[in-house]
Biopython code that builds the backbone (N, CA, C, O; Angstrom):
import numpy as np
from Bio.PDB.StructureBuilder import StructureBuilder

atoms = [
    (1, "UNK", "N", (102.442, 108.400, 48.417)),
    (1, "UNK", "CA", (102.380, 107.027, 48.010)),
    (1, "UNK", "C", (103.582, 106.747, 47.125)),
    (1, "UNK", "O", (103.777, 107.603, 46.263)),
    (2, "UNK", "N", (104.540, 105.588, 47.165)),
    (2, "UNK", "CA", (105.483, 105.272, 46.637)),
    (2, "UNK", "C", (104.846, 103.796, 46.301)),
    (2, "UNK", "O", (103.874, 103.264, 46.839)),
    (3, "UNK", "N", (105.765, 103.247, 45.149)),
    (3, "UNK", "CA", (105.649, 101.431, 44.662)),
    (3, "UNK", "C", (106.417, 101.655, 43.928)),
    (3, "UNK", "O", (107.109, 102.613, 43.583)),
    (4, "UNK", "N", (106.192, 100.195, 43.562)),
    (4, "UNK", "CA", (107.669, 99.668, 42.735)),
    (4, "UNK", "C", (106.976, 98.832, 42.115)),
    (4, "UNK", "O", (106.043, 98.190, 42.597)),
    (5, "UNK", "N", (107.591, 98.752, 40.418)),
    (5, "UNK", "CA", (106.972, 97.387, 39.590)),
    (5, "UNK", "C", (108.178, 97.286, 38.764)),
    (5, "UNK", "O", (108.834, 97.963, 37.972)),
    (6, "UNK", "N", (108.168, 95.979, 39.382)),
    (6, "UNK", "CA", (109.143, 94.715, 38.479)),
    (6, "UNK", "C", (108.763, 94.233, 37.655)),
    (6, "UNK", "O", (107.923, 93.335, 37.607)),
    (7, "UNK", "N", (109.569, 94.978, 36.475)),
    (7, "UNK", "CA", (109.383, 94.123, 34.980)),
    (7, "UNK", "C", (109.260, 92.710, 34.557)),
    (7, "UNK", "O", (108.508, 91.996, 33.893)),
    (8, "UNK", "N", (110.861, 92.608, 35.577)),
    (8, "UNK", "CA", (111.184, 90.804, 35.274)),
    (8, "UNK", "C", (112.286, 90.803, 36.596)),
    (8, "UNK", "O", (113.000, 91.597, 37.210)),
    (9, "UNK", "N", (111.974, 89.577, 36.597)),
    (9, "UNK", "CA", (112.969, 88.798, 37.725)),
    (9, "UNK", "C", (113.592, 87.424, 37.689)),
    (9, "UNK", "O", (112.969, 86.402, 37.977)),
    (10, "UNK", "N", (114.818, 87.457, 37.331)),
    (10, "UNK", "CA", (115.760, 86.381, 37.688)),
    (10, "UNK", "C", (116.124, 86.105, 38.572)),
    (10, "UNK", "O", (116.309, 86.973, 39.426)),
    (11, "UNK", "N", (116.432, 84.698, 38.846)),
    (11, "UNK", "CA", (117.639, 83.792, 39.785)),
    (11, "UNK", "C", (118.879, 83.191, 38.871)),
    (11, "UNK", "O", (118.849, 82.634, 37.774)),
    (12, "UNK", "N", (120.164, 83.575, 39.891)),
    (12, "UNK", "CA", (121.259, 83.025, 38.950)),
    (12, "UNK", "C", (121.469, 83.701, 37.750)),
    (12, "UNK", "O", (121.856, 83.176, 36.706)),
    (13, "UNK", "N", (121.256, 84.653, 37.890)),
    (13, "UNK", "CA", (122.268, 85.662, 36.904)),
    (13, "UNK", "C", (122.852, 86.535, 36.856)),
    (13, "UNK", "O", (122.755, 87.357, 37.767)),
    (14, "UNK", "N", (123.740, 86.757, 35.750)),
    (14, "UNK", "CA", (125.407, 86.713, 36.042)),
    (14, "UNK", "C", (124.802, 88.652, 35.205)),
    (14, "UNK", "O", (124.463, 89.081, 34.102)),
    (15, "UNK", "N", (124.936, 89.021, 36.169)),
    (15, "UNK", "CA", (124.388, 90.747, 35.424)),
    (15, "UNK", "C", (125.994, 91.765, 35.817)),
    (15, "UNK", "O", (126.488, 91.802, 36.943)),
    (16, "UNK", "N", (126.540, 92.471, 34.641)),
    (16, "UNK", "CA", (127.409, 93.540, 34.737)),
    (16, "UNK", "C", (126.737, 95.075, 34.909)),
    (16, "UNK", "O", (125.514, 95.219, 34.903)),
    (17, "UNK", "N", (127.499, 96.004, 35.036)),
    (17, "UNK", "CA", (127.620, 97.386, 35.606)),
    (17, "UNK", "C", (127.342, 97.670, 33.886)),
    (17, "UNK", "O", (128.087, 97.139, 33.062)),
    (18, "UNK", "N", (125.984, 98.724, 33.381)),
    (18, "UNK", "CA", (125.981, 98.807, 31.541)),
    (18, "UNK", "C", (127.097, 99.602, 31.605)),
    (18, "UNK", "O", (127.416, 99.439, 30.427)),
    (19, "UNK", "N", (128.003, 100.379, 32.061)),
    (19, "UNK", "CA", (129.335, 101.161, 32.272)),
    (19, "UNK", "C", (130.379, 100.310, 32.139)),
    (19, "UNK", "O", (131.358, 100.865, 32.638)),
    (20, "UNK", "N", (130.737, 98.975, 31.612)),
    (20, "UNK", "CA", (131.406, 98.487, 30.914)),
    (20, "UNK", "C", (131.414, 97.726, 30.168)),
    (20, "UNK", "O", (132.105, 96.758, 29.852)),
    (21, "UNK", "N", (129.928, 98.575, 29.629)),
    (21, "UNK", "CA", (129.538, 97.837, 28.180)),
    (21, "UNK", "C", (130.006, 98.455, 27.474)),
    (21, "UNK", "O", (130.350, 99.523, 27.980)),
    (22, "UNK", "N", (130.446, 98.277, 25.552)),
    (22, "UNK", "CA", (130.367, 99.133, 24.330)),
    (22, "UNK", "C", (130.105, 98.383, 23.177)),
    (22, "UNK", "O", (129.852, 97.185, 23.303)),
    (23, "UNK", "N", (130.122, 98.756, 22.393)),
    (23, "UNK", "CA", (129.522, 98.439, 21.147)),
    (23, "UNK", "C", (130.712, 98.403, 20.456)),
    (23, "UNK", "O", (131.560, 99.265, 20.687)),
    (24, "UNK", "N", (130.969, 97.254, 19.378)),
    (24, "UNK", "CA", (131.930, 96.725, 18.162)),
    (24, "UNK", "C", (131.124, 96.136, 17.217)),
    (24, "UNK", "O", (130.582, 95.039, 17.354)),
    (25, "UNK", "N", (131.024, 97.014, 16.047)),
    (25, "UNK", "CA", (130.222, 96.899, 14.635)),
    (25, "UNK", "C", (129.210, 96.764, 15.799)),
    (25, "UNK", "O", (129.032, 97.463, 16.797)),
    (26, "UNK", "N", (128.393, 95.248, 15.194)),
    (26, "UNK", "CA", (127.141, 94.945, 15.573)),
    (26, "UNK", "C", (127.023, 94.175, 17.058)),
    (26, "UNK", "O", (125.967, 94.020, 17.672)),
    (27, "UNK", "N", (128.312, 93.741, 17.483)),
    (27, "UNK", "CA", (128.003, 92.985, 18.969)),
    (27, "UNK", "C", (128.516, 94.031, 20.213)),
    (27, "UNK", "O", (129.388, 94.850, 19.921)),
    (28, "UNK", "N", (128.033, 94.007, 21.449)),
    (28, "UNK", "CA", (128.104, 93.997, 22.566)),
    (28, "UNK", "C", (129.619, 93.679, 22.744)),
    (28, "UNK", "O", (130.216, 93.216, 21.771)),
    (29, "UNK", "N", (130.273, 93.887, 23.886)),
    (29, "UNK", "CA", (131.748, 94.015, 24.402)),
    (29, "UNK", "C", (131.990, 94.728, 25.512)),
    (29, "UNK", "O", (131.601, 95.845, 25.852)),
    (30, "UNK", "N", (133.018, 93.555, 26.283)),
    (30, "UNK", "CA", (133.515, 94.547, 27.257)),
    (30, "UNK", "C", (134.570, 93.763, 27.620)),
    (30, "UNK", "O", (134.713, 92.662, 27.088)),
    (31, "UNK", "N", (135.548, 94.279, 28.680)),
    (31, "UNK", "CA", (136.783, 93.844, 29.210)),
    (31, "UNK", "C", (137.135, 93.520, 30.381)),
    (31, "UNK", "O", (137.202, 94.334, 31.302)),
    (32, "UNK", "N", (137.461, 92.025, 30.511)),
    (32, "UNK", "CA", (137.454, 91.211, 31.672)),
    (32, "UNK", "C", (139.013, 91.526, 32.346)),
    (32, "UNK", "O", (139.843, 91.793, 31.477)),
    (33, "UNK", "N", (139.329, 91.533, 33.199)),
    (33, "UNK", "CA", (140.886, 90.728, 33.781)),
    (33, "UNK", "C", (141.187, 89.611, 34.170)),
    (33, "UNK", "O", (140.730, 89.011, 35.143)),
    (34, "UNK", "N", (142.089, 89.227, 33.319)),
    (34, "UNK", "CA", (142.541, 88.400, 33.419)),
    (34, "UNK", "C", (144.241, 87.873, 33.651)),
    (34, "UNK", "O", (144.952, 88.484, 32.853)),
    (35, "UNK", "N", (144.958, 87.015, 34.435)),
    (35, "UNK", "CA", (146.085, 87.398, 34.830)),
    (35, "UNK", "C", (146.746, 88.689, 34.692)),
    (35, "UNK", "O", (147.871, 88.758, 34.198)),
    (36, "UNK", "N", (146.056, 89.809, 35.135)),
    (36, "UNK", "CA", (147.040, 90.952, 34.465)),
    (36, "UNK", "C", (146.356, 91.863, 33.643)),
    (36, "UNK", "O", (146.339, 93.075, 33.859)),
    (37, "UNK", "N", (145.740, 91.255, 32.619)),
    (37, "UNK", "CA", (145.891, 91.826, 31.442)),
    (37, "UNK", "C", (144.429, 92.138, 30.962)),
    (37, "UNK", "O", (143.707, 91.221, 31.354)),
    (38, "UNK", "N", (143.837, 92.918, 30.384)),
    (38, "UNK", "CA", (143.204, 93.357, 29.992)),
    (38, "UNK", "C", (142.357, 92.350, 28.479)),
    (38, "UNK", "O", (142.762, 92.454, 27.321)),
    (39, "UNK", "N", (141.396, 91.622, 28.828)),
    (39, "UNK", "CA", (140.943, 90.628, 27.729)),
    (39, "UNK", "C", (139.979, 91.410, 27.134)),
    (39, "UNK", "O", (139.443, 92.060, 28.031)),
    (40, "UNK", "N", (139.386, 91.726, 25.825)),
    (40, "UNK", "CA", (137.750, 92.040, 25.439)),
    (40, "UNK", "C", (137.579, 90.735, 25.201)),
    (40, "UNK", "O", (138.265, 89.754, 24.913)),
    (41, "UNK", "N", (136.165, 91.087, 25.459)),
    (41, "UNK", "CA", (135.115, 89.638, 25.429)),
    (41, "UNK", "C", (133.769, 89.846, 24.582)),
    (41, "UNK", "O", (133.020, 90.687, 25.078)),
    (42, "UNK", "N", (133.355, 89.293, 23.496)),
    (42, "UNK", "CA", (131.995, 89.346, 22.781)),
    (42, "UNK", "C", (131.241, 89.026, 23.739)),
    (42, "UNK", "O", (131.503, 87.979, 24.332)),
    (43, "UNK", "N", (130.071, 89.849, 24.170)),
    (43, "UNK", "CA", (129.203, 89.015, 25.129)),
    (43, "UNK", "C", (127.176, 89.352, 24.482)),
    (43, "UNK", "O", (126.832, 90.237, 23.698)),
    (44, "UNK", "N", (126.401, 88.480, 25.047)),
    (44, "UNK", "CA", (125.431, 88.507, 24.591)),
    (44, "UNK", "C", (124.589, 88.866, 25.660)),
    (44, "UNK", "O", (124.521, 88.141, 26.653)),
    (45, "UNK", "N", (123.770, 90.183, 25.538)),
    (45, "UNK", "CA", (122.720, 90.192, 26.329)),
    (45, "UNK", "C", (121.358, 89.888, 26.562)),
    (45, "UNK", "O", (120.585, 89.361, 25.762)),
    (46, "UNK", "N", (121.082, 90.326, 27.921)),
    (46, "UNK", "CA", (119.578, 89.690, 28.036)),
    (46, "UNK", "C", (119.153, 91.271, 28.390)),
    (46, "UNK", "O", (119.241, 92.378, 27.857)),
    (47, "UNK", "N", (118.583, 90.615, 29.759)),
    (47, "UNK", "CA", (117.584, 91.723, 30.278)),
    (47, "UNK", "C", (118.613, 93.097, 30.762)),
    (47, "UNK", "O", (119.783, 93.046, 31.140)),
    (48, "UNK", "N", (117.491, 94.622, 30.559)),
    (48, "UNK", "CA", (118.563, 95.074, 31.019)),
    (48, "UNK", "C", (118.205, 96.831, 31.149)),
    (48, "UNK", "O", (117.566, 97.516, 30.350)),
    (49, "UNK", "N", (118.686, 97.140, 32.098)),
    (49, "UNK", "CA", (118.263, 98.631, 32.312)),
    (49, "UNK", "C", (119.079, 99.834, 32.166)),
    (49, "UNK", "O", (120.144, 99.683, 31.568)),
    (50, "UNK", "N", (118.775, 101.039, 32.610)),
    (50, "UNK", "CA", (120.183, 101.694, 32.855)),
    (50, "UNK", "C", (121.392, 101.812, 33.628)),
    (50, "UNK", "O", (122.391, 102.493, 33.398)),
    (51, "UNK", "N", (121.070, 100.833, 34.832)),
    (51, "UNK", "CA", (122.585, 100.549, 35.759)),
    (51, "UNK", "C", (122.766, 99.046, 34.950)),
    (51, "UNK", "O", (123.842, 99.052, 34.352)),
    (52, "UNK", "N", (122.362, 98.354, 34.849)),
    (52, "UNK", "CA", (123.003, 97.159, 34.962)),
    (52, "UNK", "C", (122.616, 96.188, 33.807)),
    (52, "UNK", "O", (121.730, 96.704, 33.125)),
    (53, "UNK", "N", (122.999, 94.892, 33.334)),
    (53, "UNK", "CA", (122.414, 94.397, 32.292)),
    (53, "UNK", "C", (122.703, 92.864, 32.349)),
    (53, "UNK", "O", (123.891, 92.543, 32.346)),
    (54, "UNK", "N", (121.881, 92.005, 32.394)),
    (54, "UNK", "CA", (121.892, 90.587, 32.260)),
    (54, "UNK", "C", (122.975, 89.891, 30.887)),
    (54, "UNK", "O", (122.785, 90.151, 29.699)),
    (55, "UNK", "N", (123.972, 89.085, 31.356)),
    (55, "UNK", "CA", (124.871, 88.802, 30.264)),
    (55, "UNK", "C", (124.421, 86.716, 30.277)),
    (55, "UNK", "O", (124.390, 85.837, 31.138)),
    (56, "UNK", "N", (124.246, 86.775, 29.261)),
    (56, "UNK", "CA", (123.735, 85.460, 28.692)),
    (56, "UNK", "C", (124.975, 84.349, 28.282)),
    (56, "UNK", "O", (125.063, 83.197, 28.706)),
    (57, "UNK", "N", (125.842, 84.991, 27.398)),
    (57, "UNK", "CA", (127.062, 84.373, 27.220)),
    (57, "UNK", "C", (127.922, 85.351, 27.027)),
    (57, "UNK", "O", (127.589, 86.506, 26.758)),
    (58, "UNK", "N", (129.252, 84.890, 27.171)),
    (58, "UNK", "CA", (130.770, 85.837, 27.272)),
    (58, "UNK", "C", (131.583, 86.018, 28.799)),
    (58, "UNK", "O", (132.774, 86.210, 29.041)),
    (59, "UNK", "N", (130.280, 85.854, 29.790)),
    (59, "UNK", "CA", (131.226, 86.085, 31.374)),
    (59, "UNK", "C", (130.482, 85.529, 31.866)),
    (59, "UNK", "O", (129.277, 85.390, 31.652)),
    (60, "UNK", "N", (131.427, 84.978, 32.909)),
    (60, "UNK", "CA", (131.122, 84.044, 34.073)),
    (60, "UNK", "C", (131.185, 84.890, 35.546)),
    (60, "UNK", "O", (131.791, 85.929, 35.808)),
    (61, "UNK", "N", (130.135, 83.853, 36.593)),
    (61, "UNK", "CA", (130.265, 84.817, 37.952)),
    (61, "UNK", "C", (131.574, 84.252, 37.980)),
    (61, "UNK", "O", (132.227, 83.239, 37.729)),
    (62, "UNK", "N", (131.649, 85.907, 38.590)),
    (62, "UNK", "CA", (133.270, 86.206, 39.590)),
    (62, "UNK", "C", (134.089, 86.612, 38.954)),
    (62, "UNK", "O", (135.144, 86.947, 39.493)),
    (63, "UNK", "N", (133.868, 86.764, 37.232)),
    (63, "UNK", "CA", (135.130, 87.797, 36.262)),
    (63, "UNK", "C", (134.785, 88.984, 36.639)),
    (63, "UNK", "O", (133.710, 89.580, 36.585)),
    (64, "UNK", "N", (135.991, 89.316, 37.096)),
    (64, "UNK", "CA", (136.600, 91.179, 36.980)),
    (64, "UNK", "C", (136.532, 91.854, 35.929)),
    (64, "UNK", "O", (137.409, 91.893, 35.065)),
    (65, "UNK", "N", (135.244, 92.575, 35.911)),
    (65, "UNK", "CA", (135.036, 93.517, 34.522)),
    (65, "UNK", "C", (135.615, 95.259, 34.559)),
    (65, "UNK", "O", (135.391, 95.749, 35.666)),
    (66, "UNK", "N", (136.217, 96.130, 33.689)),
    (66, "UNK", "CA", (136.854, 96.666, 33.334)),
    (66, "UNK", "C", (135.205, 98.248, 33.657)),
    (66, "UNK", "O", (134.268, 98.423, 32.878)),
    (67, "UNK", "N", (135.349, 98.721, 34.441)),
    (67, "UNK", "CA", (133.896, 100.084, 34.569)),
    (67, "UNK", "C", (134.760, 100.913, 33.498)),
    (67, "UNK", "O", (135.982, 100.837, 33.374)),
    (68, "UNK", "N", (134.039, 101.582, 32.876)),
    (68, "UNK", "CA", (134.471, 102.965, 32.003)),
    (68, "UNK", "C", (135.645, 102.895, 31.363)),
    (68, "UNK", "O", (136.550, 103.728, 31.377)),
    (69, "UNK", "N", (135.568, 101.256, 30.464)),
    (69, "UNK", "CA", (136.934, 101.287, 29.979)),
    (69, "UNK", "C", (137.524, 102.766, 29.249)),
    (69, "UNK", "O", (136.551, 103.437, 28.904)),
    (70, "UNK", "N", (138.527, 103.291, 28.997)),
    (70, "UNK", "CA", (139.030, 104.578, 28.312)),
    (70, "UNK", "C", (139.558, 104.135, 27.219)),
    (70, "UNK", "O", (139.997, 102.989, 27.121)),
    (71, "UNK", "N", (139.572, 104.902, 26.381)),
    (71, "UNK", "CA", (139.958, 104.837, 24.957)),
    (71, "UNK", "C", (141.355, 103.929, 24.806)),
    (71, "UNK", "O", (141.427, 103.012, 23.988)),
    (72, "UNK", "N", (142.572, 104.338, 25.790)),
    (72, "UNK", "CA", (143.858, 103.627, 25.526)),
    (72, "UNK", "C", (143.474, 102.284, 26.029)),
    (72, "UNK", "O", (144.548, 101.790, 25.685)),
    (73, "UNK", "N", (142.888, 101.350, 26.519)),
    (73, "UNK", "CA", (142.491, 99.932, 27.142)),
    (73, "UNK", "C", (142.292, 98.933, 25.311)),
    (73, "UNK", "O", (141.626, 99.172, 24.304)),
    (74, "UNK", "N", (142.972, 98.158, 25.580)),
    (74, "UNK", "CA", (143.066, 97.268, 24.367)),
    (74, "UNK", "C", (143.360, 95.833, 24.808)),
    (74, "UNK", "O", (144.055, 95.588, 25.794)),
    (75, "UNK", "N", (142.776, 94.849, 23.998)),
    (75, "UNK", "CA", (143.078, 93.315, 24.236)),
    (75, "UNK", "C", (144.709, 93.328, 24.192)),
    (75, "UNK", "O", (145.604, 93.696, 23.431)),
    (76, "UNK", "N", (144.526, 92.582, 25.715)),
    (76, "UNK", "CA", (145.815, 92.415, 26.076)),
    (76, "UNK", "C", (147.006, 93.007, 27.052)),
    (76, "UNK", "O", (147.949, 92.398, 27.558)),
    (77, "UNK", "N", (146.566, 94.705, 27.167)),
    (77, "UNK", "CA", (147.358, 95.310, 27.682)),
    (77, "UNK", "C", (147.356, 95.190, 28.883)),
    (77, "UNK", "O", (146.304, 94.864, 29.434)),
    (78, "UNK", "N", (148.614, 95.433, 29.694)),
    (78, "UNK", "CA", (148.754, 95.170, 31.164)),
    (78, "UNK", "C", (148.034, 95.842, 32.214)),
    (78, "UNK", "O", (148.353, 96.919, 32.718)),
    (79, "UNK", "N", (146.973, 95.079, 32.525)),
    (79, "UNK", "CA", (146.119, 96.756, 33.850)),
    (79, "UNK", "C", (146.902, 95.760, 35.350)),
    (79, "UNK", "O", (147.802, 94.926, 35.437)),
    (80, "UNK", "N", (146.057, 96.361, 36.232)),
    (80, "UNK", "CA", (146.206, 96.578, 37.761)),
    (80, "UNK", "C", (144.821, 96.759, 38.104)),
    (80, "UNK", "O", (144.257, 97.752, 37.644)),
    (81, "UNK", "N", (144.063, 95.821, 38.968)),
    (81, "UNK", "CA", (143.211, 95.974, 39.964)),
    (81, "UNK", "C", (143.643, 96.861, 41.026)),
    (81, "UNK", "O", (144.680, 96.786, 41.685)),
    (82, "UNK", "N", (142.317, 98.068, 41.134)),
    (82, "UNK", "CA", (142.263, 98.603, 42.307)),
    (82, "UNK", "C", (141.652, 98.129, 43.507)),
    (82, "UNK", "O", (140.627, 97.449, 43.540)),
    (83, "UNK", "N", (142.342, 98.525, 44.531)),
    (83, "UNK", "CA", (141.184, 98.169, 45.938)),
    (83, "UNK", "C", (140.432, 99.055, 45.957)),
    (83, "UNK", "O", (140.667, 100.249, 45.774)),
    (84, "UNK", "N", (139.183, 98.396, 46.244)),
    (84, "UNK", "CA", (137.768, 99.481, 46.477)),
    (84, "UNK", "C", (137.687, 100.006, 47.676)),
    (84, "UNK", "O", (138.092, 99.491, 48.718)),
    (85, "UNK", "N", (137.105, 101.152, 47.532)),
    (85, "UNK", "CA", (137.681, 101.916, 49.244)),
    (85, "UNK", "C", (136.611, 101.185, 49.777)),
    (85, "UNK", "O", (136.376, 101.226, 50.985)),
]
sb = StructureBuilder()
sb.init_structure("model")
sb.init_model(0)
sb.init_chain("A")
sb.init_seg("    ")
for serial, (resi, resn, name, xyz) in enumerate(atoms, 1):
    if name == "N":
        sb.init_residue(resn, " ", resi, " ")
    sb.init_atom(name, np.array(xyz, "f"), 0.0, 1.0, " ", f" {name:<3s}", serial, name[0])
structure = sb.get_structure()
């Protein structure tokens, strides 16, 4: 016997990968692309598990978020989108 129980369920929301989430002091953060460049963004969460997490304010659908940012990644610096195989 297998099932499944759903905690909660949304429509229309804008949920990231928690792998490019981190923590600054007390808020939430992560890093969008933008022309180029590497933005952090304060963002506020909602609902949220261990893959993935409901973002309330800070990103919009369709921003390019930054997975496993690495230590050298800073507001501003120049990245490159990869193609996904």
């Amino acid at each position: 016997v297998s099932g499944e129980i759903v905690v909660w369920f949304g429509r229309d929301v804008v949920t990231v990968p928690t792998s490019s989430l981190f923590r600054m002091g007390e808020s939430w953060q992560l890093f969008v692309v933008a022309e180029g460049r590497a933005r952090r963004r304060e963002v506020v969460l909602g609902h949220r598990n261990e893959g993935s997490a409901e973002i309330v304010e800070g990103v919009s659908e369709g921003d390019t978020v930054i997975l496993f940012p690495p230590e050298g990644v800073e507001d501003g610096i120049r990245v490159r989108v990869a193609a996904r195989p």
